[in-house]
C-alpha positions as CSV (number, residue, x, y, z in Angstrom):
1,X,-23.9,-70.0,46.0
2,X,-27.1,-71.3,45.5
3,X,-28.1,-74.6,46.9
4,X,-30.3,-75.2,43.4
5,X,-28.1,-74.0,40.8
6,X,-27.6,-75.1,37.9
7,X,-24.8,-78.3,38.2
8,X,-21.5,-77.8,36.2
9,X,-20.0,-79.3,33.2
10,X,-17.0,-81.6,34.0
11,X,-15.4,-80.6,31.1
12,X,-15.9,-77.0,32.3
13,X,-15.0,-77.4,35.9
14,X,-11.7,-79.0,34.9
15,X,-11.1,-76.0,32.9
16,X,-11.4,-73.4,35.6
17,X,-9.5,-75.5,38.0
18,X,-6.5,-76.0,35.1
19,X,-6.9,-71.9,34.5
20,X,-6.5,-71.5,38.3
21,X,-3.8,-72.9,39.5
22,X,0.0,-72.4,37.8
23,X,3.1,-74.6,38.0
24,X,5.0,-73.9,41.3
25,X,8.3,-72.0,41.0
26,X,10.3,-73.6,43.3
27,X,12.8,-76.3,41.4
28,X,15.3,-79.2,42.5
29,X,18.2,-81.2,40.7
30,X,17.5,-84.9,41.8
31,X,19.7,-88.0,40.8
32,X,18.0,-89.6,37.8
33,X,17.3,-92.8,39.1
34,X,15.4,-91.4,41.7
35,X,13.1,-89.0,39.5
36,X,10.5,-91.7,38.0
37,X,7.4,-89.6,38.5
38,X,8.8,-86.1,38.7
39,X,8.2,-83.4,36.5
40,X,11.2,-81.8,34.1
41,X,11.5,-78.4,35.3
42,X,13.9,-77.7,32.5
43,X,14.4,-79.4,29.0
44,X,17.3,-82.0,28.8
45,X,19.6,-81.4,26.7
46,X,22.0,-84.1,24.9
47,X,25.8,-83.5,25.0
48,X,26.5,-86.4,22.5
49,X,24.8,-88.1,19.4
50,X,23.1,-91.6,20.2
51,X,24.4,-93.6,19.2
52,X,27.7,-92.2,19.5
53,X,29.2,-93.8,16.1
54,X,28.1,-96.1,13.0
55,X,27.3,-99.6,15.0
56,X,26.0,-102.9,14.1
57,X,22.8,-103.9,14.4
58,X,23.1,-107.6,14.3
59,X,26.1,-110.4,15.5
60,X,27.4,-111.0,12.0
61,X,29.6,-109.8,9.5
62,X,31.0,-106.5,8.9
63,X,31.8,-106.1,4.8
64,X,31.8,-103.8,2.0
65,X,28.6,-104.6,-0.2
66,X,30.2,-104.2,-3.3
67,X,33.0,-106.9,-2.1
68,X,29.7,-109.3,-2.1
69,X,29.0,-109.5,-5.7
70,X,26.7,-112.4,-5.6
71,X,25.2,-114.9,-2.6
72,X,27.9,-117.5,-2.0
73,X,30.6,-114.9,-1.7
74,X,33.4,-116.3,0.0
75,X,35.3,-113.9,2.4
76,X,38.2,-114.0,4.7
77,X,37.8,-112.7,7.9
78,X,40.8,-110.6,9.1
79,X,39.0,-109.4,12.3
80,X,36.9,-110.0,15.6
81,X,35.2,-106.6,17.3
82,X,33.3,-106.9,20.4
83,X,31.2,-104.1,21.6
84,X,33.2,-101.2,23.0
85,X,36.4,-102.0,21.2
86,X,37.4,-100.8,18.1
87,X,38.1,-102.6,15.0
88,X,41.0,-101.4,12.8
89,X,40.3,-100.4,8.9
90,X,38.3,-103.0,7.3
91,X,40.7,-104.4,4.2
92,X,39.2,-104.9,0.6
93,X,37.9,-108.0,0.0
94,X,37.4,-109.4,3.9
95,X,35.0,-109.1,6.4
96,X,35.4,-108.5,10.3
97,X,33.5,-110.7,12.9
98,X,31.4,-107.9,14.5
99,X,28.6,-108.1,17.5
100,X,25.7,-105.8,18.6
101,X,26.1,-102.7,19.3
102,X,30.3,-102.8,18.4
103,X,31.2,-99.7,16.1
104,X,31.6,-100.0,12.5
105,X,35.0,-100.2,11.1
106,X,36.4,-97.7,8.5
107,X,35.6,-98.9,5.0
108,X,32.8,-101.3,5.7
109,X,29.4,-100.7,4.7
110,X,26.7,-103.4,5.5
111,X,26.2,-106.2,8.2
112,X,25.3,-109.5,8.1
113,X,23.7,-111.7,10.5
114,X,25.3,-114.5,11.5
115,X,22.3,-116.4,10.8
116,X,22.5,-115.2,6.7
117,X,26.4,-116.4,7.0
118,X,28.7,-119.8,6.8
119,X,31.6,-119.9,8.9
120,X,34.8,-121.5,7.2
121,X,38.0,-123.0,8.7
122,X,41.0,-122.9,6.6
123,X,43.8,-125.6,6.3
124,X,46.6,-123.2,8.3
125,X,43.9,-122.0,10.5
126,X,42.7,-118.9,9.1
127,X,39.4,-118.2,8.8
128,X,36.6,-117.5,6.0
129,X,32.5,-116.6,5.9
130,X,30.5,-117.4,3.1
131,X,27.9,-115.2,2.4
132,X,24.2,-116.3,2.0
133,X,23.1,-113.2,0.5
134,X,23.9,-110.6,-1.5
135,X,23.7,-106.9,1.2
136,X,22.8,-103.4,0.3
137,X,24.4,-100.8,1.2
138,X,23.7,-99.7,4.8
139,X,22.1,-103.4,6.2
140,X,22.2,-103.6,9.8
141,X,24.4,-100.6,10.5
142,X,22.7,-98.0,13.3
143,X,23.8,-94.7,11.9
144,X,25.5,-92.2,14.6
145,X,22.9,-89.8,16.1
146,X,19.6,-91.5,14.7
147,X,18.4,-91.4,18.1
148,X,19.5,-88.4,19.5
149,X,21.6,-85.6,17.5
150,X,24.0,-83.7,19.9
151,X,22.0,-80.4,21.3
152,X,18.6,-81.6,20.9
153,X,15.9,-81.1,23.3
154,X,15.6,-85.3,24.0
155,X,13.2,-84.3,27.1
156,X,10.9,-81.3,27.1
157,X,10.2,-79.2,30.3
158,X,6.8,-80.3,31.6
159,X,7.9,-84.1,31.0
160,X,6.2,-86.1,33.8
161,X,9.3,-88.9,33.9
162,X,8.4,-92.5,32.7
163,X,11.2,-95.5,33.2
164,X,12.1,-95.3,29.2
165,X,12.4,-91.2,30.1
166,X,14.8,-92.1,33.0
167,X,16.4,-94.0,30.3
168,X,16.7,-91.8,28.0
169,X,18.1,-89.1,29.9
170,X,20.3,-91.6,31.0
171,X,21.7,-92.6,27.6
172,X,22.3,-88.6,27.0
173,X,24.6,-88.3,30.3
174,X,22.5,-86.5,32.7
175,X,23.3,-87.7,36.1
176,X,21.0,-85.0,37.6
177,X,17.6,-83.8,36.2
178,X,15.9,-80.2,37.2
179,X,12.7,-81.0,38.1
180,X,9.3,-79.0,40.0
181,X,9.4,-79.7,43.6
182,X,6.4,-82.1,45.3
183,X,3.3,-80.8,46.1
184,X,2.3,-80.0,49.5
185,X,-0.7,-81.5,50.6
186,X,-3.0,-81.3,53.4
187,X,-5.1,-84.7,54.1
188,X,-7.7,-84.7,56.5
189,X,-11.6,-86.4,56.6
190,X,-15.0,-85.3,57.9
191,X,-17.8,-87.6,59.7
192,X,-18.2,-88.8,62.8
193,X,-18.8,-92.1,61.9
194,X,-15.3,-92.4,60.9
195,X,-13.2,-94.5,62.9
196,X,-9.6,-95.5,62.2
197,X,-8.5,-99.3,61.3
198,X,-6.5,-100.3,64.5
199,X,-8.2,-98.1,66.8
200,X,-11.9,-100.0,67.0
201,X,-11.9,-103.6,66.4
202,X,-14.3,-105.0,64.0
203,X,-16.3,-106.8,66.9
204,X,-16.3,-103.4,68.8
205,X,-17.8,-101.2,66.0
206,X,-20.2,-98.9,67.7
207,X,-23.9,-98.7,65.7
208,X,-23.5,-96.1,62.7
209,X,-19.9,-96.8,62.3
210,X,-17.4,-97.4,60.0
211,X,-13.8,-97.4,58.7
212,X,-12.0,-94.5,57.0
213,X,-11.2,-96.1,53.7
214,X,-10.6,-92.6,51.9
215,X,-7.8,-91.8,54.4
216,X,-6.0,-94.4,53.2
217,X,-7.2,-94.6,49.2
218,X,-6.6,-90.9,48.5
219,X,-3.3,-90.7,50.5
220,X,-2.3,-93.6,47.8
221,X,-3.0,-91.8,45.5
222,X,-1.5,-88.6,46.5
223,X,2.0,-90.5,47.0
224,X,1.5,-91.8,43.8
225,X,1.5,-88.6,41.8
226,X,4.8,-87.7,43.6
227,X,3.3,-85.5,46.8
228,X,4.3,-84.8,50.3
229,X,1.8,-85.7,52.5
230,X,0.7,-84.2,56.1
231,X,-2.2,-86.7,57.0
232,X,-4.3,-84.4,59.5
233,X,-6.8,-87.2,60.5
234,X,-10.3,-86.7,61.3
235,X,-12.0,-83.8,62.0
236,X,-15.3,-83.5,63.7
237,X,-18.4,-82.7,62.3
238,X,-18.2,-78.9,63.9
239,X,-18.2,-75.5,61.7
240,X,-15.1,-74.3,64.2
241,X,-13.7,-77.3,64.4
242,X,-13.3,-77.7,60.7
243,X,-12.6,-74.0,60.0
244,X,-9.1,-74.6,62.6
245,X,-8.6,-77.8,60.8
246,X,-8.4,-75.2,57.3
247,X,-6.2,-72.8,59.1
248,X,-3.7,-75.5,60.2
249,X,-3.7,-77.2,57.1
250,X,-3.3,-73.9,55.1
251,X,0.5,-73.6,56.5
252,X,3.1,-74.5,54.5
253,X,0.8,-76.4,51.9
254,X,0.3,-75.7,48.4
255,X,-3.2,-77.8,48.4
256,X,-5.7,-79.1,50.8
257,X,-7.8,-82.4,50.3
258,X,-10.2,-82.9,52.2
259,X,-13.5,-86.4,52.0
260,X,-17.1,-85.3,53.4
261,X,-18.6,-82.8,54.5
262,X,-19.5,-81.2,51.2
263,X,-22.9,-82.0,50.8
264,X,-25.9,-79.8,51.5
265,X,-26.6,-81.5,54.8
266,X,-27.1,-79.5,58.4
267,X,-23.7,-82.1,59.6
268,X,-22.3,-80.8,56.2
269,X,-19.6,-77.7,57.6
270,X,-17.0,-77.5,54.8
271,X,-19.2,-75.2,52.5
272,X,-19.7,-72.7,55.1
273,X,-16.0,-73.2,56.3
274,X,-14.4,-72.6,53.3
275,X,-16.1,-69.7,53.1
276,X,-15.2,-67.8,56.1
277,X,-11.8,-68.9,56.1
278,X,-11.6,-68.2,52.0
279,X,-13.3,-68.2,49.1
280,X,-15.6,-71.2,48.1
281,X,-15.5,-71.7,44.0
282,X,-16.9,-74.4,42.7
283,X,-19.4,-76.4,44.2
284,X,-21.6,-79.0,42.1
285,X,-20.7,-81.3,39.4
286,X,-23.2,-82.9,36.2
287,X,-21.2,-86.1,37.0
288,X,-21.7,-89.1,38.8
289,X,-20.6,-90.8,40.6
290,X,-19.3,-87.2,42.2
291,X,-21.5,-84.3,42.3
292,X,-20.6,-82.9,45.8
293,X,-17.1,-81.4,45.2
294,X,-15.7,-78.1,46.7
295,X,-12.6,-75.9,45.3
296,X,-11.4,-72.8,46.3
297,X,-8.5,-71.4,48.6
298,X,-7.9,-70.6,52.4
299,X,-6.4,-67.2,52.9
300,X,-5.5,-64.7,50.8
301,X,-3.4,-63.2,48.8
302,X,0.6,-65.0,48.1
303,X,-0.2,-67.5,51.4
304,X,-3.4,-68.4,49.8
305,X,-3.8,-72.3,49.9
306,X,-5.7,-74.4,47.2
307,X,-8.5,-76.4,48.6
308,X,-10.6,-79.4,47.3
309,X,-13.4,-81.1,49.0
310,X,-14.1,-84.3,48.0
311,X,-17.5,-86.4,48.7
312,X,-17.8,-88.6,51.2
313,X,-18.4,-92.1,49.8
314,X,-15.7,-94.2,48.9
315,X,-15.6,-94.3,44.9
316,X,-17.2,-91.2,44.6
317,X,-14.3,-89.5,46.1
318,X,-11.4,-91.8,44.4
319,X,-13.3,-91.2,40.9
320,X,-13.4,-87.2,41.3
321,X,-9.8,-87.8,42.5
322,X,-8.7,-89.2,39.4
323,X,-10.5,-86.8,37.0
324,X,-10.4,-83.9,38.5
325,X,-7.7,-83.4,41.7
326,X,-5.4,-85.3,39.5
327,X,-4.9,-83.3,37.1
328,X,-4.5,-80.3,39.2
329,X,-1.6,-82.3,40.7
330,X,0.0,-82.3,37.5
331,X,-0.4,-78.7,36.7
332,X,0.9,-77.9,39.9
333,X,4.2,-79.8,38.9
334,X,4.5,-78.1,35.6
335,X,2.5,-80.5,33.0
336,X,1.4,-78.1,30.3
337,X,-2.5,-77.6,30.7
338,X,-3.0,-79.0,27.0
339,X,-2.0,-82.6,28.0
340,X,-4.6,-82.7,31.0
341,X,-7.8,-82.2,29.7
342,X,-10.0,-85.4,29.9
343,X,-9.1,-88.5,29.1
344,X,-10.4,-89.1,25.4
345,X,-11.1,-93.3,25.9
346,X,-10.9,-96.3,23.4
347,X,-13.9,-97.4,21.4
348,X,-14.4,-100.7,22.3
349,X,-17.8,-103.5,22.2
350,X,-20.3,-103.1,24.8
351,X,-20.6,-106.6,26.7
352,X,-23.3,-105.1,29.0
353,X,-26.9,-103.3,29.2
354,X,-28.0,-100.2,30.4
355,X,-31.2,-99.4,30.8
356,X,-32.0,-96.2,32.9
357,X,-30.4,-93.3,31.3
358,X,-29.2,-90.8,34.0
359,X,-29.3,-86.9,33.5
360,X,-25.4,-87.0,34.7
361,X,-22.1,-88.0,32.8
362,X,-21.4,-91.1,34.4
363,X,-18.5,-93.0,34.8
364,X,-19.7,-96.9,35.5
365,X,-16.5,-99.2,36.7
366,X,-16.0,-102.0,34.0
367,X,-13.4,-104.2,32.6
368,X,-12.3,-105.7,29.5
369,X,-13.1,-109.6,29.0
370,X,-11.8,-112.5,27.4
371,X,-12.6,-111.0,24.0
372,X,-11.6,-108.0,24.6
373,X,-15.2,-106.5,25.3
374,X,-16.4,-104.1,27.7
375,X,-18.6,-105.6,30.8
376,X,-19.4,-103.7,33.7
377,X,-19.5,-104.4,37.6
378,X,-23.2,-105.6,39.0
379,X,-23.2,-102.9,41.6
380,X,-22.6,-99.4,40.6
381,X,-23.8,-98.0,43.6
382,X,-21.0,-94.9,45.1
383,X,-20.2,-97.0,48.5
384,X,-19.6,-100.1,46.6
385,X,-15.1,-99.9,47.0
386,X,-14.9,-103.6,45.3
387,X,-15.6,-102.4,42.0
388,X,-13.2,-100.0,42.6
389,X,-10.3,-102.5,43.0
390,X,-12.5,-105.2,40.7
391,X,-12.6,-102.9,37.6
392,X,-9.4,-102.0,35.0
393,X,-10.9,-98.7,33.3
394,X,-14.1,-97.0,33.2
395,X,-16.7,-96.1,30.7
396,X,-17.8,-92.4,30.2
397,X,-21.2,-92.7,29.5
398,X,-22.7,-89.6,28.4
399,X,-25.7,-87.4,30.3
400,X,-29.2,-89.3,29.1
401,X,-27.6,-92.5,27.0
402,X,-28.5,-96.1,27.0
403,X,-26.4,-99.0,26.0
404,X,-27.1,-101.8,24.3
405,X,-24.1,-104.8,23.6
406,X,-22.4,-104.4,21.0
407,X,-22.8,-100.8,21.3
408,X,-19.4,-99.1,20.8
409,X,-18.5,-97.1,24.1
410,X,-15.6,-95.4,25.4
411,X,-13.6,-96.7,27.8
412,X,-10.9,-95.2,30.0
413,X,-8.2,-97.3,31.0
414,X,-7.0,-97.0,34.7
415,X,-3.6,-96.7,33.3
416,X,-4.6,-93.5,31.9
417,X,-5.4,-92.0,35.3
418,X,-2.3,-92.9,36.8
């Protein structure tokens, strides 16, 4: 591949990474409260309607509407029903003091609220409501199975598990979900200006140094997409000693992720590494920040390993993480390719300026303000980490476009790369 061709569509390149790689095949059955993350392997099915029978909505009254001809209806009450017991036959002409969530007794027909209700004492004891209002049939009265109807499909295969999901499955039953097994990946940086936090001391720095941010960044961000993580360390800037780091890190992975090294420079040994150990892909992308970025696979044939190089600087690699690596996470686990395709962002008021168009997509770091606009961090500069942790979403700015505020743009929430 040619140093000089022609860069490639982000849109595009996640494409042929989605079309590459399939779902693994290998499944597990994990307790429910412990899946929050995973991927649904299989669909869930429920084995009982939700809610289970009629229930009330509301604390009030349980009563036939008809027995309320009129607000002011007086009423004796000839019952009490908590949740989870259950009430006997509701006699003509009374009502039964019922709570949330308590089933409906036979006969009645509306609820309530104890806030549209008197409560009377009578002489010997007994007591009464009157009514404030006059109830149509149905008020306040959660009808069995509007949830969830016995034998439906509540939780689809390919479901990446939220906590209302866990829920959900939960209120179905299931004890035990079938979900796609974690990812394997294979972590390891480039450079030899790296050095390791704990190792060098900040006051012993040698000249040209620095810390290995991306180590740590993108191995939060793999444990956060639910993977199992071999952290390799640094490798030095040597074609053989980065074609045995591929080799080791080709066993027993599904993926290898790797920061520097995949720029055109003489120090830069991924490229050619790659390709003698595999076959090199994808090289350049029309984004930035981002356009360094390596995919292919180490081996060949069934033990073939997915790679990824990332670049070197520090949002640079966590922003092609998140569009693009991400993604490929998710496939890997069994999310259908139609729901990870790029994020389509809100249109929300520019608060900021930009003058210089660029001739790639860019994603600038921004943040909503106080009235809800759209303002962007001073320094947009691919080294600059702080407006990594400093922004909430980004805006996709599109190849040759200038903003102006008050200029609708689309922004990308970081909860929607999460």
């Amino acid at each position: 591949m040619r140093n000089n061709a022609p860069l490639q569509n982000l849109d595009d390149a996640l494409a042929q990474l989605l079309a590459a790689v399939q779902p693994l095949a290998q499944t597990e059955s994990v307790p429910t409260a412990q899946a929050l993350g995973r991927v649904l392997a299989v669909d869930v099915i429920a084995a009982l309607d939700v809610p289970p029978g009629d229930n009330s909505a509301m604390d009030g009254y349980a009563m036939r509407a008809a027995d309320v001809p009129a607000p002011g209806t007086v009423l004796p009450v000839s019952q009490r029903i908590p949740a989870g017991v259950v009430g006997q036959p509701l006699q003509a002409g009374t009502a039964a003091r019922i709570f949330t969530g308590a089933q409906i007794p036979t006969g009645a027909d509306a609820v309530v609220m104890q806030e549209q209700c008197e409560a009377l004492a009578e002489a010997d004891g007994a007591g009464s409501v009157r009514v404030q209002i006059k109830p149509m049939h149905g008020l306040s009265i959660r009808r069995r199975g509007e949830d969830v109807a016995r034998g439906s499909a509540v939780l689809k295969q390919g479901t990446r598990l939220t906590p209302a999901a866990l829920g959900l499955a939960a209120s179905v039953g299931a004890a035990l979900l079938g979900v796609t097994r974690r990812p394997r990946v294979a972590l390891f940086s480039t450079g030899d200006e790296l050095v390791m936090p704990g190792e060098v001391a900040p006051e012993d720095m040698p000249p040209g140094a620095i810390y290995n941010a991306n180590r740590y960044t993108l191995s939060g961000l793999l444990q956060a997409l639910g993977c199992e993580v071999t952290d390799l360390g640094l490798v030095p800037d040597q074609l053989e000693a980065t074609r045995a780091a591929l080799r080791v890190a080709a066993e027993g992975h599904d993926l290898i992720l790797t920061s520097g090294g995949v720029s055109v420079g003489e120090e830069d040994h991924l490229r050619p590494a790659v390709q003698a150990e595999g076959r090199l892909d994808l090289w350049q992308i029309a984004m930035k920040p981002g356009k360094p970025l390596a995919f292919g696979v180490i081996g060949g044939g069934a033990g073939s390993t997915w790679f990824i190089g990332l670049p070197g600087n520090p949002v640079s690699s966590l922003v092609t993480f998140l569009l693009l690596v991400r993604p490929v996470l998710l496939r890997l686990q069994g999310v259908p390719v139609a729901l990870l395709g790029m994020p389509r962002g809100l249109p929300l008021r520019s608060a900021f300026r930009r003058t210089k168009a660029d001739s790639r997509r860019e994603f600038v770091r921004a943040r909503l303000d106080a009235e809800g606009h759209v303002t962007v961090y001073p320094n947009q500069s691919s080294g600059v980490l702080t407006s990594m942790v400093w922004a909430d979403g980004l805006v996709d700015i599109p190849a040759g476009t200038l903003v102006e505020p008050g200029q609708t743009v689309s922004f990308i929430p970081m909860s929607f790369l999460q």
